[in-house]
C-alpha positions as CSV (number, residue, x, y, z in Angstrom):
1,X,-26.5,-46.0,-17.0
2,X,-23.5,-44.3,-15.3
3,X,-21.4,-45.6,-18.5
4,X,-24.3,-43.6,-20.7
5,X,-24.1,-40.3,-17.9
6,X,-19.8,-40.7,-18.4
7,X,-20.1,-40.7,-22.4
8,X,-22.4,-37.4,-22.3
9,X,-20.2,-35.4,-20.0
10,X,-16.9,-36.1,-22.1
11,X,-18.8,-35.6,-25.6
12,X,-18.1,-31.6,-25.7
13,X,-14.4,-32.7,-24.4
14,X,-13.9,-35.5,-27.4
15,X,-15.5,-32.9,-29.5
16,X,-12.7,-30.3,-28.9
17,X,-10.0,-32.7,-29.4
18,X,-11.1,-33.9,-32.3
19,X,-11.5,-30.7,-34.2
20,X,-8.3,-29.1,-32.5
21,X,-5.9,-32.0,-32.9
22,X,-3.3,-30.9,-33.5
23,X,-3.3,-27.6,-32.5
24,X,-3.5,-24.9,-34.6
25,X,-4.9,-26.8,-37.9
26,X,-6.0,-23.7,-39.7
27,X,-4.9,-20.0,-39.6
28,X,-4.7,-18.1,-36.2
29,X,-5.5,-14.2,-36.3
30,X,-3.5,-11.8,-33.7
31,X,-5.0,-8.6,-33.6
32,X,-2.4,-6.3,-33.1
33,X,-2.1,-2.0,-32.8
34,X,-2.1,0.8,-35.5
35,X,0.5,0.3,-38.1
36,X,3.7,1.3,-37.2
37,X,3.0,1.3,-33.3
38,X,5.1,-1.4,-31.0
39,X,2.0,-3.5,-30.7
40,X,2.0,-3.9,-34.3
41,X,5.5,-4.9,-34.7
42,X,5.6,-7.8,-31.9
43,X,2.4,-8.9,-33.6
44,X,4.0,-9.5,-36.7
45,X,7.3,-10.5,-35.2
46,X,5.8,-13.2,-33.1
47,X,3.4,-14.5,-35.7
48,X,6.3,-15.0,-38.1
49,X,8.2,-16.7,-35.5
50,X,4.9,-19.1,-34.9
51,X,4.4,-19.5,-38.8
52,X,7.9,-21.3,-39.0
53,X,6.9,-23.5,-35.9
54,X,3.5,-24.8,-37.2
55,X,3.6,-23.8,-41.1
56,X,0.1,-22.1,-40.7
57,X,-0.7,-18.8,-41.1
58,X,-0.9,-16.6,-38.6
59,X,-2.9,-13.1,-39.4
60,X,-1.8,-10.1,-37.9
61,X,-5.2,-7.7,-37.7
62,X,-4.4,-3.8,-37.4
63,X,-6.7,-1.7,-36.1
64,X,-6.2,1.9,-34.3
65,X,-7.9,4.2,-32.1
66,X,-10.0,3.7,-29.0
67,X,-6.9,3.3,-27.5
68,X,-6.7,-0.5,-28.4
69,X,-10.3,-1.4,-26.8
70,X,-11.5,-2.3,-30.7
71,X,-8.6,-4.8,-30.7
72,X,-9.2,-6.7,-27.3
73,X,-12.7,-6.6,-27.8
74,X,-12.6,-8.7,-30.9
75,X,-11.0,-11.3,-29.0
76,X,-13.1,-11.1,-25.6
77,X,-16.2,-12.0,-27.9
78,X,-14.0,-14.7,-30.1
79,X,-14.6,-18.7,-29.7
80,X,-12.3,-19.8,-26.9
81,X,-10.3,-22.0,-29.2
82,X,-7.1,-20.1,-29.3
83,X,-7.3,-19.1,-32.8
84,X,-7.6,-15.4,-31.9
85,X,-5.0,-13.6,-30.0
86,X,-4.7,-9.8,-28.8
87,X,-1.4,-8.1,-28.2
88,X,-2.4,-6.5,-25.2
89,X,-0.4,-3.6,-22.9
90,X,-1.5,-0.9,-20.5
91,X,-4.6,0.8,-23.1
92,X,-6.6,-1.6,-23.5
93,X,-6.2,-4.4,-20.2
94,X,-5.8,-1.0,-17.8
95,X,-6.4,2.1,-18.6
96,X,-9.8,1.5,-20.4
97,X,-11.4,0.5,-17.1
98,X,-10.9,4.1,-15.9
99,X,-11.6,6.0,-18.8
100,X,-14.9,4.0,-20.8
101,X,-18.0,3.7,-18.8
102,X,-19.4,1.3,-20.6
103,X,-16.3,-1.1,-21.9
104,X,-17.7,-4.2,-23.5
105,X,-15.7,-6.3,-22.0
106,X,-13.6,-7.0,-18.5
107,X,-9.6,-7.2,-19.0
108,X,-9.4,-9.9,-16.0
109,X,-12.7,-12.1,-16.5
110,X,-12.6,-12.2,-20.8
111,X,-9.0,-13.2,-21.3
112,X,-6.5,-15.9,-20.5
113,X,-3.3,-14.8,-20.5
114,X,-0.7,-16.3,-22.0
115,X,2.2,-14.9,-21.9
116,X,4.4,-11.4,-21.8
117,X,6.0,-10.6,-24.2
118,X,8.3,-7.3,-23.7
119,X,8.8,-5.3,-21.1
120,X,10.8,-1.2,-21.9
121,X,10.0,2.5,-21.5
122,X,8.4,5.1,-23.3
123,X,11.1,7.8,-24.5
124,X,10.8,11.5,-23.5
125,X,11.4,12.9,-27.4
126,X,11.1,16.7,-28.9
127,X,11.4,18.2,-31.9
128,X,14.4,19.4,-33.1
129,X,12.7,22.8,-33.5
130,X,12.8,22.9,-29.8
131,X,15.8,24.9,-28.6
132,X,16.7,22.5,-25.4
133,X,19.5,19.6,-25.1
134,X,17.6,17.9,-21.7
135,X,15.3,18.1,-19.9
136,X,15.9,20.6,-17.1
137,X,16.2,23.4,-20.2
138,X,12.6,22.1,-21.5
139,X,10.8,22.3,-18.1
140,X,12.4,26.0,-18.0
141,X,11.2,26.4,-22.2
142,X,7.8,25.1,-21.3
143,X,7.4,27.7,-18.2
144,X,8.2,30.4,-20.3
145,X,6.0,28.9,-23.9
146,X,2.6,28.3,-24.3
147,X,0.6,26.6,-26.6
148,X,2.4,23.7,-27.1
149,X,1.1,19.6,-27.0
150,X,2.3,16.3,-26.8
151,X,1.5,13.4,-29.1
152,X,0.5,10.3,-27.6
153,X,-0.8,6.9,-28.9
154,X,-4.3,7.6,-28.2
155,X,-6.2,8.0,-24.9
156,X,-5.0,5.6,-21.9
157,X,-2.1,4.6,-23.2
158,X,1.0,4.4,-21.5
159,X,2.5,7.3,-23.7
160,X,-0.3,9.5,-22.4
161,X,0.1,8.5,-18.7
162,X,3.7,9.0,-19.2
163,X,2.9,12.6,-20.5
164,X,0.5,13.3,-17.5
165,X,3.2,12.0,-15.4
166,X,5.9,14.6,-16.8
167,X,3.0,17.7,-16.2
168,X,2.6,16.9,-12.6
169,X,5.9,16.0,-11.7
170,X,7.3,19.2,-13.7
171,X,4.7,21.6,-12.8
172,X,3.7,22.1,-16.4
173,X,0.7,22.5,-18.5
174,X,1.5,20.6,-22.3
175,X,-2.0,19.8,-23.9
176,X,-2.3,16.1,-24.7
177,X,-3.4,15.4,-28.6
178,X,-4.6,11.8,-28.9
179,X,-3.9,9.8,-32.3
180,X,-5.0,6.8,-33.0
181,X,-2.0,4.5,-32.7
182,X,2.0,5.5,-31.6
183,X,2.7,5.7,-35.8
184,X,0.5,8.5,-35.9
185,X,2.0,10.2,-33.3
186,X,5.1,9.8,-34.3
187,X,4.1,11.5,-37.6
188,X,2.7,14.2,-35.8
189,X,6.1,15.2,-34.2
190,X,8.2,14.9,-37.0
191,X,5.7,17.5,-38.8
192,X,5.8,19.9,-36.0
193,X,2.0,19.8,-35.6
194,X,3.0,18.6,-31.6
195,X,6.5,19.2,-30.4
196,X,6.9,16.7,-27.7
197,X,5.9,13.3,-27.3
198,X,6.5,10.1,-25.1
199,X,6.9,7.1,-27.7
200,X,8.2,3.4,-27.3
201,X,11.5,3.4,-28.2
202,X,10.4,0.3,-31.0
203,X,8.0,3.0,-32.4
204,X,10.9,6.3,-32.9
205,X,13.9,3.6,-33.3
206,X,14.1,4.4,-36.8
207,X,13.9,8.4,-36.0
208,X,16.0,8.3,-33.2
209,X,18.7,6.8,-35.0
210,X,18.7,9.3,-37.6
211,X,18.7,12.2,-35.3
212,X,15.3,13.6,-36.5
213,X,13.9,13.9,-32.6
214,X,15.8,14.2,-29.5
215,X,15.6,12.1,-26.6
216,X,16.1,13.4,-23.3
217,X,14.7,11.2,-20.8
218,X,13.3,7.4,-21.0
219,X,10.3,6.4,-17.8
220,X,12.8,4.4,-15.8
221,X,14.9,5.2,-12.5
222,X,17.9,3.6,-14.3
223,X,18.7,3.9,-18.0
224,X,17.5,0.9,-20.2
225,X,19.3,-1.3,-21.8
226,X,18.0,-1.3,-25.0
227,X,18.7,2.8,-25.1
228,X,21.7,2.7,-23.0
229,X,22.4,6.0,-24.3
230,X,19.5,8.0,-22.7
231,X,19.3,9.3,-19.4
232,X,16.8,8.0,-16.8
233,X,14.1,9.8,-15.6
234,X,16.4,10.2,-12.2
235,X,19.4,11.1,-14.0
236,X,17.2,13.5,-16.1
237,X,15.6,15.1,-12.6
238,X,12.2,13.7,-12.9
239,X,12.5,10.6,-10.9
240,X,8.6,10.0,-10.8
241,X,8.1,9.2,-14.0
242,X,8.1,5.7,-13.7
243,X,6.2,4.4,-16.3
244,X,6.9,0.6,-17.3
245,X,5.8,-0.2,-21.2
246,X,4.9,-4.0,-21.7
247,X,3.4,-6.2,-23.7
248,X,1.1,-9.8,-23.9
249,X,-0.5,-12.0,-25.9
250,X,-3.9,-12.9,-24.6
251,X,-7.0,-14.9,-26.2
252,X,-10.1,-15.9,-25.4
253,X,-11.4,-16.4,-21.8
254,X,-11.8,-20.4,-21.2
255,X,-10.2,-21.1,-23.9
256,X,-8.7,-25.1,-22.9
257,X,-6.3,-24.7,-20.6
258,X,-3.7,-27.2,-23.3
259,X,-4.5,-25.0,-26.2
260,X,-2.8,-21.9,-24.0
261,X,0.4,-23.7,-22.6
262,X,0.6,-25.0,-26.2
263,X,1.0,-21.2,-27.3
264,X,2.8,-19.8,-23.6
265,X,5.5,-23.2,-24.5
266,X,5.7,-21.9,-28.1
267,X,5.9,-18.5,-27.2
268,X,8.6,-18.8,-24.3
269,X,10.8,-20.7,-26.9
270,X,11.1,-18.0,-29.6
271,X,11.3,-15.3,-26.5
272,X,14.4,-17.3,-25.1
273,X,16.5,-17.3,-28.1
274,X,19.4,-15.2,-27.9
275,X,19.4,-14.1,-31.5
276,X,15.8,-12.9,-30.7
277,X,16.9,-10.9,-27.1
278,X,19.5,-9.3,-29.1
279,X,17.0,-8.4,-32.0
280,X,14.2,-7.4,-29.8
281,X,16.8,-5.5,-27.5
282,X,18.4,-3.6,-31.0
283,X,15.0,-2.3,-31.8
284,X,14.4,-1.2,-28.0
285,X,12.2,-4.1,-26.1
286,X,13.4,-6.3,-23.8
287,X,11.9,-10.1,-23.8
288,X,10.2,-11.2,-20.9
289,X,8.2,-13.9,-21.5
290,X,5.9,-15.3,-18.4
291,X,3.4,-18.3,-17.3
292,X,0.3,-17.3,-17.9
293,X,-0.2,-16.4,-14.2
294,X,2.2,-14.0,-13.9
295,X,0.9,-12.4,-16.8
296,X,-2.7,-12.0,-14.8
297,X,-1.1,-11.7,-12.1
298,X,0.4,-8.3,-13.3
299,X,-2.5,-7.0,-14.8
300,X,-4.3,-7.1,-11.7
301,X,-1.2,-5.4,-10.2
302,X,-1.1,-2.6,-12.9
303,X,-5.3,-2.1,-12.3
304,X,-4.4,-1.3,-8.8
305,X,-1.7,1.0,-9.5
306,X,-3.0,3.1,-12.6
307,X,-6.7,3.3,-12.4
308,X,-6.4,5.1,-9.1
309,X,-4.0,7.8,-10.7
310,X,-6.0,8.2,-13.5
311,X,-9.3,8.9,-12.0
312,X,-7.6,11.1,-9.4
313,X,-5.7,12.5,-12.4
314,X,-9.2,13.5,-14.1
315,X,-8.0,11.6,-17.2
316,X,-10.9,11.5,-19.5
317,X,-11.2,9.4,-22.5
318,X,-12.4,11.7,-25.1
């Protein structure tokens, strides 16, 4: 009898292995951000990188707007096998707890974490239209203008915080226009339809390089290394905005806990190569992969931190 009781409780267990065994025996699916945002390009980055590892395909899903909630809500009602996956960052596992009443999922009870994958800032940038060279002369050009908006990656995310950061701190009044991702955004300034914006630096790299927007200020106290060239946010005289951009691969709550480390061991391997630091770093993120819980662990942290400030803030979703 306790033989028979033994074989009944491990059945779902056997079953698992079986059908996962080797892990991943048929395509994975990382749903990642609008194209041309940062999410979007560690999605694909990472997925290539996990292709070569396991020779299976790895899908990366774009989808914009709803600040990233349409994304991780995919995966928070997946199968907890670890065949879906959700680049994850401060929309969508923070923000969205303030700003949706009804979010159809929780960021800490519907996902295991399994790793970070970047940590960088969001980059003060203008139009070249705007007649300032930092950012002391556009706080004085914004006292004296009306009118004018910043672009951000859609509602919660951290290049909207960042922006509601810079209009308390700087005792200014620059509307917020949503879009649905950081690509659109980015689009927006370089058409003059905003003239400021707070972008990852992954996102404007291209733009930046060519000179086509100016950077005056990145949302750190000390410059970052991956845009050495930029002042701070103390250097630039608005020491609180102190923003931190970062991203992490999630999936599925109770999803088996060897199916995760499989992906955290993977993940951590490809994030340790120098080549890849140095390529990541180029392109303005800085690797900093993490156990699984440190990766919870900081989302909790980040909960406590912004949800407060944007519900004192008035931040509204829509």
């Amino acid at each position: 009898m306790k033989k028979l009781l033994l074989m009944i409780c491990l059945a779902p267990v056997l079953v698992f292995a079986q059908g996962t065994d080797p892990y991943p025996n048929r395509p994975i699916r990382i749903m990642g951000g609008g194209v041309g945002s940062t999410a979007d390009y560690l999605s694909r980055f990472i997925g290539q990188k996990l292709n070569e590892k396991w020779a299976q395909p790895v899908v990366v899903d774009s989808r914009s707007g709803a600040g990233g909630t349409l994304s991780a809500d995919v995966v928070a009602k997946a199968a907890p096998d670890g065949y879906n996956l959700v680049m994850g960052h401060a929309g969508p596992m923070v923000s969205a707890v303030a700003l949706y009443k009804d979010l159809p999922y929780d960021p800490v009870k519907d996902f295991a974490p399994v790793s970070r994958m970047t940590t960088g800032v969001v980059v003060l940038v203008t139009h070249p239209s705007i007649p300032v060279s930092n950012t002391k002369e556009l706080i004085a050009y914004l006292k004296q203008k009306s009118g004018l908006s910043y672009a951000s990656a859609g509602n919660g995310s951290m290049s909207h915080l960042a922006g509601e950061l810079f209009n308390r701190i700087a005792g200014v009044n620059v509307l917020h226009v949503p879009y649905k991702s950081a690509g659109f955004a980015l689009t927006a300034l370089l058409s003059s339809e905003t003239q400021i914006s707070f972008l990852s630096p992954v996102t404007a790299h291209t733009q930046l390089k060519a000179g086509r927007v100016k950077a005056l200020a990145v949302s750190s106290k000390t410059r970052f290394a991956g845009t050495p060239e930029i002042p701070s946010a103390v250097e630039a005289g608005i020491p609180g905005m102190d923003a931190q951009l970062w991203f992490g691969l999630f999936t599925t709550a109770k999803t088996p806990r060897v199916v995760v480390m499989k992906l955290n061991q993977q993940i951590t391997e490809v994030l340790n190569r120098p080549d890849v630091k140095a390529m990541l770093l180029a392109q303005g993120a800085e690797a900093a992969p993490s156990t699984p819980e440190e990766l919870g662990d900081f989302v909790k942290s980040e909960l406590l931190r912004w949800v407060p400030i944007i519900k004192a803030a008035g931040i509204k979703a829509g």
